[in-house]
LOTI-185168 format. One record per atom (N, C-alpha, C, CB): residue number from 1; chain; atom name; x negated, y, z. Coordinates in steps of 0.2 Angstrom, whole numbers. Each point is the difference from the previous one (the first is absolute). Glycine has a CB too. Layout:
- NUM;A;CA;X;Y;Z
...
REM end
This chain:
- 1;A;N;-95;47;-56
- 1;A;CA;6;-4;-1
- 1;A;C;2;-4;7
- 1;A;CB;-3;-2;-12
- 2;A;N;-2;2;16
- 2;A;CA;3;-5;7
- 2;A;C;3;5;3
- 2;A;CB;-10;-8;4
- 3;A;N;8;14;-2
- 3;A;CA;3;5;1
- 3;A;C;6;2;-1
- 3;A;CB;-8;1;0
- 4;A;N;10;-3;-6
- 4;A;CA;7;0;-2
- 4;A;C;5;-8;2
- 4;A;CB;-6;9;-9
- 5;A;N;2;-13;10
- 5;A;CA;3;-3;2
- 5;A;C;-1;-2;8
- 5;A;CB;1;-2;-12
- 6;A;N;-1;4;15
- 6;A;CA;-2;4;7
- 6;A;C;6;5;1
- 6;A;CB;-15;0;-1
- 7;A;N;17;3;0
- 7;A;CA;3;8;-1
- 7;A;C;5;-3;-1
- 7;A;CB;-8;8;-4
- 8;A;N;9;-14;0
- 8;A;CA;6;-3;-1
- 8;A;C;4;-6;4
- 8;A;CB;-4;5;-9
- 9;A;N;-1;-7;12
- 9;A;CA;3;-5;5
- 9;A;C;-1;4;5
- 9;A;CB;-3;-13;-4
- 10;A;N;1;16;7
- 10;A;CA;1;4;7
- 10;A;C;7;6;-1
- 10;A;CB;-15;-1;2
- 11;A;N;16;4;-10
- 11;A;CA;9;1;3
- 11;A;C;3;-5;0
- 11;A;CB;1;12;-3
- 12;A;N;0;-15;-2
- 12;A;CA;5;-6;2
- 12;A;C;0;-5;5
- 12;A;CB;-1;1;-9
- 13;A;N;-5;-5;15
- 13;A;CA;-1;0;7
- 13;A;C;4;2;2
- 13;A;CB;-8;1;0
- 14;A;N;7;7;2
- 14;A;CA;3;6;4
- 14;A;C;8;-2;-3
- 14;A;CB;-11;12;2
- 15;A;N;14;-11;-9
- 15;A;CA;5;-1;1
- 15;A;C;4;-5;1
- 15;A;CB;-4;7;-3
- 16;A;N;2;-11;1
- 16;A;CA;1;-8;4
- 16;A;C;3;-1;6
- 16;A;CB;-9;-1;-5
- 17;A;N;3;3;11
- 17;A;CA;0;0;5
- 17;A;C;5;5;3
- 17;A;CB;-10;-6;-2
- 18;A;N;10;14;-2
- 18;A;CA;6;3;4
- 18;A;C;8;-4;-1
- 18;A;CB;-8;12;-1
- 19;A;N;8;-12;-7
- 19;A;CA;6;-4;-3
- 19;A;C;3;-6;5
- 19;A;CB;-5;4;-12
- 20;A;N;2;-8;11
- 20;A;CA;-1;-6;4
- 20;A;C;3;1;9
- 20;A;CB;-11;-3;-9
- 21;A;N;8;7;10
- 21;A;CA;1;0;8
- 21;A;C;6;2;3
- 21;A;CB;-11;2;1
- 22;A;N;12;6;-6
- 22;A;CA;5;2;1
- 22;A;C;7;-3;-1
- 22;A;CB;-8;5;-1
- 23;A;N;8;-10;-6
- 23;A;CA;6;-2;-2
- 23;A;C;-1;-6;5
- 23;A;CB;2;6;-13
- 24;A;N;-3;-10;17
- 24;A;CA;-2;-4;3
- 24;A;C;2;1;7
- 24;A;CB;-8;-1;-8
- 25;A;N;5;6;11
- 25;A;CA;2;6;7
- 25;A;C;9;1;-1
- 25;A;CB;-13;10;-1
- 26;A;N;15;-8;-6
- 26;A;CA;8;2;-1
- 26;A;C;2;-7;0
- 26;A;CB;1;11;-7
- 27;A;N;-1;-16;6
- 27;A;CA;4;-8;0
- 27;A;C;-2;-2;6
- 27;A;CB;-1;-5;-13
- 28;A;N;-4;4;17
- 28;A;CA;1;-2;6
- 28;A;C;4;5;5
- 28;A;CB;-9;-6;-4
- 29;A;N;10;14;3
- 29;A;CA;2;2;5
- 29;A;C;10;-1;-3
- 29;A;CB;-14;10;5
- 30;A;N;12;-9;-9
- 30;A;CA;10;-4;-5
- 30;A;C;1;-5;4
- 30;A;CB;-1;1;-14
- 31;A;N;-1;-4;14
- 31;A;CA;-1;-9;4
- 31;A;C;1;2;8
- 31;A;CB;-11;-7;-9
- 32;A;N;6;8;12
- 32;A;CA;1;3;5
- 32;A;C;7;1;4
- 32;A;CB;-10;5;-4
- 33;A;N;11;0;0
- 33;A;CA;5;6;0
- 33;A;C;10;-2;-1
- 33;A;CB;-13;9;-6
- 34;A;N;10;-14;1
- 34;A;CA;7;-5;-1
- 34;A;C;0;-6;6
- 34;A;CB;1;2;-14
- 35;A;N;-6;-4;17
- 35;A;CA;-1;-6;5
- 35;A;C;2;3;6
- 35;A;CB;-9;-7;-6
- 36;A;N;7;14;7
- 36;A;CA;3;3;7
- 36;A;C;7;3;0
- 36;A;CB;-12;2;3
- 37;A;N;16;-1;-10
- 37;A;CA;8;1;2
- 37;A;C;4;-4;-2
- 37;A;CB;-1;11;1
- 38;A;N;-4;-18;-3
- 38;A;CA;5;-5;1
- 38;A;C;0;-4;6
- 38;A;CB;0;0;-12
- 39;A;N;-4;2;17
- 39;A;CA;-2;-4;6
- 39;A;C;3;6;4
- 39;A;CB;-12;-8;-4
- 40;A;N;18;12;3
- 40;A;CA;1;4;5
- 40;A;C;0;8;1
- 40;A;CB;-4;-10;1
- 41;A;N;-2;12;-4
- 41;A;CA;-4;6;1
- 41;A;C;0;3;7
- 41;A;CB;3;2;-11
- 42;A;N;-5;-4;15
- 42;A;CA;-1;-2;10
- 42;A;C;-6;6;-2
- 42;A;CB;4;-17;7
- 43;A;N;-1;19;2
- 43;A;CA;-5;5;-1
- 43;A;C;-8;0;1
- 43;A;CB;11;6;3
- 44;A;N;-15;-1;-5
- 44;A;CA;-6;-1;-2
- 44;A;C;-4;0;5
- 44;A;CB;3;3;-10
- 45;A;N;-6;-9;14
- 45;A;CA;-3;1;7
- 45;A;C;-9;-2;-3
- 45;A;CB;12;-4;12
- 46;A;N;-14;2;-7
- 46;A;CA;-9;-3;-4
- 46;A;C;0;-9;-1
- 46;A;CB;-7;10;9
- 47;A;N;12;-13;-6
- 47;A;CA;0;-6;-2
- 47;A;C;3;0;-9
- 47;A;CB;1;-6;14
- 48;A;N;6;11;-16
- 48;A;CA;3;-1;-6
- 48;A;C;-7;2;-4
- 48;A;CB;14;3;3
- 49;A;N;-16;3;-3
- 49;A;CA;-5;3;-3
- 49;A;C;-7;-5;-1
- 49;A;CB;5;10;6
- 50;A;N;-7;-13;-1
- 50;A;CA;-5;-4;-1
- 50;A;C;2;-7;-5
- 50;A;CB;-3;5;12
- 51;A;N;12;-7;-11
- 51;A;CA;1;-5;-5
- 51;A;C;1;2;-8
- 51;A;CB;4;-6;11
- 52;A;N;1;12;-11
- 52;A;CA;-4;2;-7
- 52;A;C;-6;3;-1
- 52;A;CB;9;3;-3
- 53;A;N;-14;-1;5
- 53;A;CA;-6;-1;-4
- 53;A;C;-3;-8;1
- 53;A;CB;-2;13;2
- 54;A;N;3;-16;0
- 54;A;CA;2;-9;0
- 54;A;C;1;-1;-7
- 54;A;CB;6;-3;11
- 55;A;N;1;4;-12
- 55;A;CA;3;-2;-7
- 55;A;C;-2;4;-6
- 55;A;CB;8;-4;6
- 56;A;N;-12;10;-3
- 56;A;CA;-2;5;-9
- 56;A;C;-4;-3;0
- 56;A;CB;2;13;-2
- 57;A;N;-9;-16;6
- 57;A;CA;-7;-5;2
- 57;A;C;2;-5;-6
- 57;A;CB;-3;0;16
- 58;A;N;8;-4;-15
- 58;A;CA;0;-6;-3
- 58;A;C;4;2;-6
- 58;A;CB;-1;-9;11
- 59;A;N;5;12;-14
- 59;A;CA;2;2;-6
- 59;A;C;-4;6;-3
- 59;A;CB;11;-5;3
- 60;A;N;-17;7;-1
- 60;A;CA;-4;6;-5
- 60;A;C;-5;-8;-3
- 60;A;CB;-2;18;9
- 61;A;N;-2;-23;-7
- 61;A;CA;-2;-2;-6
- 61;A;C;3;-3;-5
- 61;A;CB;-5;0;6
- 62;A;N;11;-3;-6
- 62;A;CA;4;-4;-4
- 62;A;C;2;6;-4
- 62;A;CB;4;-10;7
- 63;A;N;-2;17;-5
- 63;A;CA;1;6;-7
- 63;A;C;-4;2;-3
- 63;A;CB;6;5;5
- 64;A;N;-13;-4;-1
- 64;A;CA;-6;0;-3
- 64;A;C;0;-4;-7
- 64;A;CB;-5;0;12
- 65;A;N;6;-6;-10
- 65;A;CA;-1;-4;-6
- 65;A;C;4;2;-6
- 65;A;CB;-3;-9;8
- 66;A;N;9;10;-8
- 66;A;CA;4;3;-6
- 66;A;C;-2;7;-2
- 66;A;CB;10;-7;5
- 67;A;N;-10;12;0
- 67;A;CA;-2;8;-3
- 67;A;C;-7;0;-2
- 67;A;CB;7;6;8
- 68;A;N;-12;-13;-6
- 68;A;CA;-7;1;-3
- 68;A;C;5;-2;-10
- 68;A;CB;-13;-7;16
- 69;A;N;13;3;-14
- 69;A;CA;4;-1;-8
- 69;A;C;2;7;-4
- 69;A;CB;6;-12;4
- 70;A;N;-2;16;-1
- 70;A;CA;2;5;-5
- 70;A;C;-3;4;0
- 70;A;CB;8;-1;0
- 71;A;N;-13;2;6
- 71;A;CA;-4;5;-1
- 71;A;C;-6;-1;-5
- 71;A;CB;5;2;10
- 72;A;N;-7;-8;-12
- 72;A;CA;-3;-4;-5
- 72;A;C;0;4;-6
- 72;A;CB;3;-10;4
- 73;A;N;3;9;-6
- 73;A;CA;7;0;-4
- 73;A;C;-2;9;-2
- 73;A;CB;12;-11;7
- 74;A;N;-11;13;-3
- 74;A;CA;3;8;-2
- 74;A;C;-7;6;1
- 74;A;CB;13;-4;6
- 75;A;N;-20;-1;-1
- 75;A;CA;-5;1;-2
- 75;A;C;-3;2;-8
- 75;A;CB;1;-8;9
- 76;A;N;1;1;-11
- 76;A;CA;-4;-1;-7
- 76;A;C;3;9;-6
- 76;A;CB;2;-18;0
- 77;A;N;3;19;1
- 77;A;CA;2;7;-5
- 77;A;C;-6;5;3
- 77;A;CB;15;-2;0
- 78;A;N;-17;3;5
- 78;A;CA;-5;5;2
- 78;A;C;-6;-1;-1
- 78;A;CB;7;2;6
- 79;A;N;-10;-6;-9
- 79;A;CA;-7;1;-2
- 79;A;C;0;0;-8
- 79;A;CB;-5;-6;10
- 80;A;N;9;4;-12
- 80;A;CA;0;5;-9
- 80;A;C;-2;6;1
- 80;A;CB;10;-5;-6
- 81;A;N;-10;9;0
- 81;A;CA;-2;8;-1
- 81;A;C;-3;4;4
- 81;A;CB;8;1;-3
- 82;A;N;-12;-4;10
- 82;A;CA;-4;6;5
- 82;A;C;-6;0;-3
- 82;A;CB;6;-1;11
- 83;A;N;-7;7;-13
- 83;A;CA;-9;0;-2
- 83;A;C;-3;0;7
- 83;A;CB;0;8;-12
- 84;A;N;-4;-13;12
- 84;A;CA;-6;-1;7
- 84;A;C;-6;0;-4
- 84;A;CB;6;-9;9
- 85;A;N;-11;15;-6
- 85;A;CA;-6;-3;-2
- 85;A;C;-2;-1;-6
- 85;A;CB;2;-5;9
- 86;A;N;3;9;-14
- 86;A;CA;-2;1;-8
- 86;A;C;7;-6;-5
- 86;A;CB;-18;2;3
- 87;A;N;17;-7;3
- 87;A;CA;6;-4;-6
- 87;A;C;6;-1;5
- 87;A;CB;-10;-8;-9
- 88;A;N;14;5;5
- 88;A;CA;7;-2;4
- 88;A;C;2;-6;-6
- 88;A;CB;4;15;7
- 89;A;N;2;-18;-2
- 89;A;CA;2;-7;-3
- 89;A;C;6;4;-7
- 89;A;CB;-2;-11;15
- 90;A;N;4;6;-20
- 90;A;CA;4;2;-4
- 90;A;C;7;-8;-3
- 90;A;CB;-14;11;-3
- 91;A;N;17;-8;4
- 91;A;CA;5;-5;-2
- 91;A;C;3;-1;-5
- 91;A;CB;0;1;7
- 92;A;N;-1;-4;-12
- 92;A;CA;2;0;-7
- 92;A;C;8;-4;0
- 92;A;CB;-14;0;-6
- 93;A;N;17;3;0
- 93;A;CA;5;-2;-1
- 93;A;C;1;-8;-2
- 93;A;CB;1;11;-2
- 94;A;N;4;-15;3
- 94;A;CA;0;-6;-4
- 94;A;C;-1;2;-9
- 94;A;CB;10;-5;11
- 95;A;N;-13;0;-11
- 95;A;CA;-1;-1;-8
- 95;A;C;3;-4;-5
- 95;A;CB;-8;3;3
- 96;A;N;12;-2;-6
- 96;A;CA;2;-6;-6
- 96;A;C;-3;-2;-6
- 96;A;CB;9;3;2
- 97;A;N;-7;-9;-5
- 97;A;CA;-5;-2;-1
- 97;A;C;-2;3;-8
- 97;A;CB;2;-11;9
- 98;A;N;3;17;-12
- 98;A;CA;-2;3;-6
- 98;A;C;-6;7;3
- 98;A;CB;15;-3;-7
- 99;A;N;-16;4;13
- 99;A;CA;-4;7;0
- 99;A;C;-7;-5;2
- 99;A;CB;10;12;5
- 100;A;N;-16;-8;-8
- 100;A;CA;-5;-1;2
- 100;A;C;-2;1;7
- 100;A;CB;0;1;-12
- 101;A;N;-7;-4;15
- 101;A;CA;0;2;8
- 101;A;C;-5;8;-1
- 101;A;CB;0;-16;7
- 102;A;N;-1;18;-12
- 102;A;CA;-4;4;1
- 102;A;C;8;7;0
- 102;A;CB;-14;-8;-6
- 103;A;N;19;6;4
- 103;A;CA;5;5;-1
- 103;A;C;4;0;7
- 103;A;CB;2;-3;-12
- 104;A;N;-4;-1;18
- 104;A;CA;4;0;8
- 104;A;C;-1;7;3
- 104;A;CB;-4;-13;2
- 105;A;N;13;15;-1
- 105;A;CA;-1;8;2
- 105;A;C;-1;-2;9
- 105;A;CB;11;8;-12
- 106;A;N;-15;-5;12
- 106;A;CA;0;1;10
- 106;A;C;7;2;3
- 106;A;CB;-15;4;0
- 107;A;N;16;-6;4
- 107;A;CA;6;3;3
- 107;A;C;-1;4;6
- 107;A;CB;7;-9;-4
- 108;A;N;-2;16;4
- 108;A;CA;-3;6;3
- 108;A;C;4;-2;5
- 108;A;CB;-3;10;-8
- 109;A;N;12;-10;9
- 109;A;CA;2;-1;5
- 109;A;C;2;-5;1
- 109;A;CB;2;7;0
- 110;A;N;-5;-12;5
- 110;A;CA;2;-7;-1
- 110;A;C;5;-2;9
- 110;A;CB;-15;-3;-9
- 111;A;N;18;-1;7
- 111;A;CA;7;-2;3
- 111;A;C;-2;-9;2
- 111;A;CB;10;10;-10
- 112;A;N;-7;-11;15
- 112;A;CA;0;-7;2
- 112;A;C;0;-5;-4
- 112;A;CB;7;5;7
- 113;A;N;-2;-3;-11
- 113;A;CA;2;-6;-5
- 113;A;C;-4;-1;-4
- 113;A;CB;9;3;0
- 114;A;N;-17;1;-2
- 114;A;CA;-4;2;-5
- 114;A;C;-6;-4;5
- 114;A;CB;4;14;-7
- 115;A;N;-3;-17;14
- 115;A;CA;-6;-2;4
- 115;A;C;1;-8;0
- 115;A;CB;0;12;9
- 116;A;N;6;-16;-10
- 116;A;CA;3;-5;2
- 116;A;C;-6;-5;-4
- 116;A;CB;13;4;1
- 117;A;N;-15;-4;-6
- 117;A;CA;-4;-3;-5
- 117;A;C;-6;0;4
- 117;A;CB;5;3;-11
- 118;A;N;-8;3;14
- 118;A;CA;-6;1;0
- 118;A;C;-3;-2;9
- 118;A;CB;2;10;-11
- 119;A;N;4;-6;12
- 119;A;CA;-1;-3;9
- 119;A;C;0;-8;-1
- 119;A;CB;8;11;9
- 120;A;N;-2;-15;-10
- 120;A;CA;-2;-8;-1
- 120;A;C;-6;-2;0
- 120;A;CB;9;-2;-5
- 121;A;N;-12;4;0
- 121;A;CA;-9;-1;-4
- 121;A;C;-5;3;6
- 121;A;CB;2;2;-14
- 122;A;N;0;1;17
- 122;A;CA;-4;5;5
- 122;A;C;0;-6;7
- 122;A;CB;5;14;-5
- 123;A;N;2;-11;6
- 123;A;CA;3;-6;6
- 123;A;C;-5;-9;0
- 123;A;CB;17;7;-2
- 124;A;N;-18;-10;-4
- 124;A;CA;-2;-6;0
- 124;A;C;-9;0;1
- 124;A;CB;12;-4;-9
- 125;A;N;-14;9;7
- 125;A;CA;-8;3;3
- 125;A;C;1;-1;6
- 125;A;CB;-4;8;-8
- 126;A;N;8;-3;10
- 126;A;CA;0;2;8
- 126;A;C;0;-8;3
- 126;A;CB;8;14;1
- 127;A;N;-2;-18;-2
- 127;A;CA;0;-6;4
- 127;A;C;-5;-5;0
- 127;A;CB;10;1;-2
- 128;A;N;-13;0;-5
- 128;A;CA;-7;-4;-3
- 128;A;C;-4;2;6
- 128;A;CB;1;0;-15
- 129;A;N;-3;6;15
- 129;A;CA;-7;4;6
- 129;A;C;3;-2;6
- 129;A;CB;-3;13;-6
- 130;A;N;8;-12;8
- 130;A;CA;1;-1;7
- 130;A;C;0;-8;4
- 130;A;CB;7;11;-3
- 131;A;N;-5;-14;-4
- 131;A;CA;-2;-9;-1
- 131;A;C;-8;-2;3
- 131;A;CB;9;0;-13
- 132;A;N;-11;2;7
- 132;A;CA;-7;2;1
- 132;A;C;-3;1;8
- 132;A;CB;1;5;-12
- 133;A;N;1;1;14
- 133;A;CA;-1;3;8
- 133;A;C;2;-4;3
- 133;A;CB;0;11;-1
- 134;A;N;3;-16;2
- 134;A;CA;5;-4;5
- 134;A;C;-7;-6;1
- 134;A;CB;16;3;-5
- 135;A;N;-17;-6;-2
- 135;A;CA;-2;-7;0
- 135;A;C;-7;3;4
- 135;A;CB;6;-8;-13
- 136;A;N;-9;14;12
- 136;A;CA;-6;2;3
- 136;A;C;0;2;6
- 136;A;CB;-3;1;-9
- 137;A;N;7;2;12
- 137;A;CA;3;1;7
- 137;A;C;1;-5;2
- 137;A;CB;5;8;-1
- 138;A;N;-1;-16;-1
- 138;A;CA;1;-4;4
- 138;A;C;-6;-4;1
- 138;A;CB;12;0;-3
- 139;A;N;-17;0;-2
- 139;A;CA;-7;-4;0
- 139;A;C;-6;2;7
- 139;A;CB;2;0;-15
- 140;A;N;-2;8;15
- 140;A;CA;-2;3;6
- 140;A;C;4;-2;7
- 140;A;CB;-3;11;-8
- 141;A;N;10;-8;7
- 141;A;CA;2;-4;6
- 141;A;C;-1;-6;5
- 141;A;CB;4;4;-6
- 142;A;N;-5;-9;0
- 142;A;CA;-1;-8;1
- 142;A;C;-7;0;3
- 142;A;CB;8;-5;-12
- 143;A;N;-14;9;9
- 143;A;CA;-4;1;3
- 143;A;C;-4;4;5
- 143;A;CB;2;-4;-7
- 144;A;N;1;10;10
- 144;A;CA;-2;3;4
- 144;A;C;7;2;5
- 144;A;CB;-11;4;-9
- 145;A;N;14;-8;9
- 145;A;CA;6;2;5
- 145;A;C;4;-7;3
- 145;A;CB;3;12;-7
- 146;A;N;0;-10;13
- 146;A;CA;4;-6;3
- 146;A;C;7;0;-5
- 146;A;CB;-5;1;13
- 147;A;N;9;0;-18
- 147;A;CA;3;-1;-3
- 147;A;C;3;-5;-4
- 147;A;CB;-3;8;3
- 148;A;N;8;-14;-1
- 148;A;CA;-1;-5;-2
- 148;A;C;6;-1;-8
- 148;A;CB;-4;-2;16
- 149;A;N;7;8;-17
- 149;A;CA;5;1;-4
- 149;A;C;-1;6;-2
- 149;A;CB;7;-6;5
- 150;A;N;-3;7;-12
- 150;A;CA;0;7;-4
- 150;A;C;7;5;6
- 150;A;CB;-3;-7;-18
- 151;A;N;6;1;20
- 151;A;CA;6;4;2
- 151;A;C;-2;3;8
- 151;A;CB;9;-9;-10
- 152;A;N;-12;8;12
- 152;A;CA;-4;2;8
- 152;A;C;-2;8;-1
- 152;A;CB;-7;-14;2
- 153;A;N;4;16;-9
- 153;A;CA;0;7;1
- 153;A;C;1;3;-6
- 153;A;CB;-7;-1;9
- 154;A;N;11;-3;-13
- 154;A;CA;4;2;-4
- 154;A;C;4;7;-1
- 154;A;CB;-1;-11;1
- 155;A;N;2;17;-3
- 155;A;CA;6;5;0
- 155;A;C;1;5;-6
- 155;A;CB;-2;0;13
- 156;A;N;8;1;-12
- 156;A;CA;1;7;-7
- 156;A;C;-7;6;3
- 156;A;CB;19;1;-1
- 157;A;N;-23;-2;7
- 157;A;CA;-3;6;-1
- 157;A;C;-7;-3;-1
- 157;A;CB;8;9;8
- 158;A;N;-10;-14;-10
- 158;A;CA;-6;-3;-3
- 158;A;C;5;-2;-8
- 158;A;CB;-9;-7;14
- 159;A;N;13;6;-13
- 159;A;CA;2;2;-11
- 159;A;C;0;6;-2
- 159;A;CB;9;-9;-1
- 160;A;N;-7;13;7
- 160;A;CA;0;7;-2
- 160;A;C;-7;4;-3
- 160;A;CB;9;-1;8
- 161;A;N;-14;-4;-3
- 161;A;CA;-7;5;-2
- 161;A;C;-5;-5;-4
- 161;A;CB;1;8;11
- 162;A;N;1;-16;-14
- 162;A;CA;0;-1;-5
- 162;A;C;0;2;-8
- 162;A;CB;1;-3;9
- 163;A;N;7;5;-7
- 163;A;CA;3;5;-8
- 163;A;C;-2;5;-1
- 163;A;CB;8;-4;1
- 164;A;N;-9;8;6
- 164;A;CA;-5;8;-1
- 164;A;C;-7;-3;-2
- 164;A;CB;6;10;10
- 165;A;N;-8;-13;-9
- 165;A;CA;-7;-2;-4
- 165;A;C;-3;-3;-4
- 165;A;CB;0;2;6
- 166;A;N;5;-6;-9
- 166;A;CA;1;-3;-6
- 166;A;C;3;6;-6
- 166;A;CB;3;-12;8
- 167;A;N;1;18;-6
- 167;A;CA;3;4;-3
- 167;A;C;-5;3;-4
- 167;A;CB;8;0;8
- 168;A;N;-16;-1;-8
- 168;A;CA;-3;7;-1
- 168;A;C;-3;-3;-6
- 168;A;CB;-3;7;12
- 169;A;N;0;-18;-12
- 169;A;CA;-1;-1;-7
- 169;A;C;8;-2;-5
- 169;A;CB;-14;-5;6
- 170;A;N;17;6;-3
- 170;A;CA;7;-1;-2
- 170;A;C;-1;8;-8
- 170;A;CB;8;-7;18
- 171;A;N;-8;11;-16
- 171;A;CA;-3;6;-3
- 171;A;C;-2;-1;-8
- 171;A;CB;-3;4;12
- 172;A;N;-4;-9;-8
- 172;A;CA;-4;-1;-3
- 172;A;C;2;-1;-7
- 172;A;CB;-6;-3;9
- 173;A;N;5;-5;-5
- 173;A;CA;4;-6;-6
- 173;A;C;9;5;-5
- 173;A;CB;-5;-14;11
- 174;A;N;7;19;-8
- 174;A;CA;7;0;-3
- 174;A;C;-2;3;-9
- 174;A;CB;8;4;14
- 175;A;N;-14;-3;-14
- 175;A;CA;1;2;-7
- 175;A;C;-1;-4;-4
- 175;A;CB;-3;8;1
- 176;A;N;0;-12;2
- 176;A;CA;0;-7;-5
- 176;A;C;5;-6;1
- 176;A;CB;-12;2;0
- 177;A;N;14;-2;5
- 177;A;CA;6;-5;-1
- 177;A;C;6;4;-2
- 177;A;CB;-5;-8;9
- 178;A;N;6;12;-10
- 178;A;CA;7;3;-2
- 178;A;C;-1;5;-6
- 178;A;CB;4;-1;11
- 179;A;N;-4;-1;-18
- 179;A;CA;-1;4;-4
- 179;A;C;4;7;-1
- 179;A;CB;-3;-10;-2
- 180;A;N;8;11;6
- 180;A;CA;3;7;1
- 180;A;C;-4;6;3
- 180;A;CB;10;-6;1
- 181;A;N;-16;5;3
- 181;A;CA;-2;2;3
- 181;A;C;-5;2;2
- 181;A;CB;6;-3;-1
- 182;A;N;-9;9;-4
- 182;A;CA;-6;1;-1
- 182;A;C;-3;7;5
- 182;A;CB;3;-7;-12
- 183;A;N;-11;9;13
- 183;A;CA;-3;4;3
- 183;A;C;-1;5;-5
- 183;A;CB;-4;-7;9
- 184;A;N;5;13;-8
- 184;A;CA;-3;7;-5
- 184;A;C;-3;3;5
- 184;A;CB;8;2;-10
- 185;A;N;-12;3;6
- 185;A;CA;-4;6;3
- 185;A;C;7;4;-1
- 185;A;CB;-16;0;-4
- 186;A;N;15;5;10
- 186;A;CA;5;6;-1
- 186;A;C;-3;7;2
- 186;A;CB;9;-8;3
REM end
């Protein structure tokens, strides 16, 4: 069973981080790319060059921060149904309140709209863990570093590799905090 959940936080990671960077990479070079032909579009020597990668520098974290979100978001649909390692995650339908829970049909093809419920419940672990990882990061800090502030070495790329590591008990806990969401053998 770790294995499987090993197998599962390492493709979601990977996709994470490709999703994330990429969609991140495209909004800052967008940005970029509108700041230099409304400034002109002068031609391209080593100081223009040097100052847009200036301005992709200081707008790739601030995108970061929004594509880390959808990529969250659009994450979660991809670890249902992959058998890893004998089992794989299962998403059951909503239930009303005439069907029994032993009657909950698993859903085969599952859609955004089927995730909204589940990622929220998901999402509030993740913030809980990464909560957690902060108060204990800033405790070490305070004691083994000159760092007089959270905000001194604060960044999206120390939340970023909070949330990939927070992500893997996040797994854990989703069966039990979300009752749609259960582990089978496959």
């Amino acid at each position: 069973m770790a294995k499987f959940y090993l197998f599962l936080w390492l493709r979601w990671a990977i996709r994470v981080t490709i999703c994330s960077f990429v969609l991140a990479s495209i909004i800052s070079s967008l940005i970029t790319t509108l700041i230099y032909f409304n400034h002109g579009a002068t031609s391209i020597n080593s100081e223009v060059s040097a100052a847009l990668f200036d301005i992709f520098k200081f707008w790739f974290p601030i995108a970061w921060s929004i594509a880390l979100l959808i990529a969250l978001f659009r994450s979660t649909k991809y670890i249902f149904n992959s058998c890893m390692n004998g089992y794989e995650l299962k998403l059951l339908e909503c239930q009303s309140k005439q069907t029994e829970k032993n009657e909950a049909k698993i859903l085969e093809n599952i859609g955004y709209g089927d995730l909204v419920k589940v990622w929220r419940k998901w999402f509030m672990v993740i913030i809980w863990l990464v909560g957690v990882q902060m108060i204990f990061a800033l405790f070490f800090t305070y004691l083994f570093s000159s760092y007089q502030s959270v905000f001194e070495w604060f960044s999206i790329y120390w939340l970023f590799a909070f949330v990939l590591s927070g992500g893997y008990l996040s797994f854990i806990l989703l069966g039990a905090r979300c009752k749609r969401v259960k582990v089978q053998k496959c």
